[in-house]
N, C-alpha and C positions, 0 to 999 in steps of 0.2 A: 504493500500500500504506500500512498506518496508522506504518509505520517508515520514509516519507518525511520528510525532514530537508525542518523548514519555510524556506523563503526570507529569510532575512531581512535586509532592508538594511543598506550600511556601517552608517550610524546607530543602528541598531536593533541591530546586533550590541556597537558600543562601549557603549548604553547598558546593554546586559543585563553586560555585563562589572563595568559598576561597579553594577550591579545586586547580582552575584554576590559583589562588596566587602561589600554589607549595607546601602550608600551611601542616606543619604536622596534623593528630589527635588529638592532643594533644593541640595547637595552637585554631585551627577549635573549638575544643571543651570551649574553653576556650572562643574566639572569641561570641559563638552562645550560650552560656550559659547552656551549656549542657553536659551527660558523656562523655568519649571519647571512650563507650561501646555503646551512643547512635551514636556517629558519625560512627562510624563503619558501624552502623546497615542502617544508610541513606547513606554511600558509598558503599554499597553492593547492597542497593535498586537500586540507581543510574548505578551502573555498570549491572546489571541485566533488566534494564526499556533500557539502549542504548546500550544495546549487547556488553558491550566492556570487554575487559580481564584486563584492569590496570586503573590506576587514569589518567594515560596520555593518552591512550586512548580515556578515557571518556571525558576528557574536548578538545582532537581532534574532538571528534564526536558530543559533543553537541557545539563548537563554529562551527563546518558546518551547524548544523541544528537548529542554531541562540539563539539557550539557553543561548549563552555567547557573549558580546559584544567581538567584536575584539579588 
């Protein structure tokens, strides 16, 4: 159904978290201990796994379909 809650990896869930901060790439990257070639690579996932077109977006549509605390 289209109100399937996408998959999304540990990773992929911590970085939408700090996604949901406002948090640059850069930050994110820094935060998660990672490149900010790999953050990239898990915010494209991310936008790609909940249909969405921007970072705000995404963290609109995974805090509806409870990915992210309110």
């Amino acid at each position: 159904s289209s109100d399937a809650v996408p998959d999304l990896t540990p990773r992929e869930r911590q970085a939408l978290a700090l996604l949901a901060e406002g948090l640059p790439n850069k930050t994110i990257a820094s935060r998660m201990g990672i490149s900010e070639h790999t953050v990239k690579f898990h915010v494209n996932s991310i936008l790609g796994k909940l249909g969405a077109q921007s970072r705000t977006e995404a963290v609109t549509l995974a805090t509806r379909l409870g990915l992210l605390p309110l």
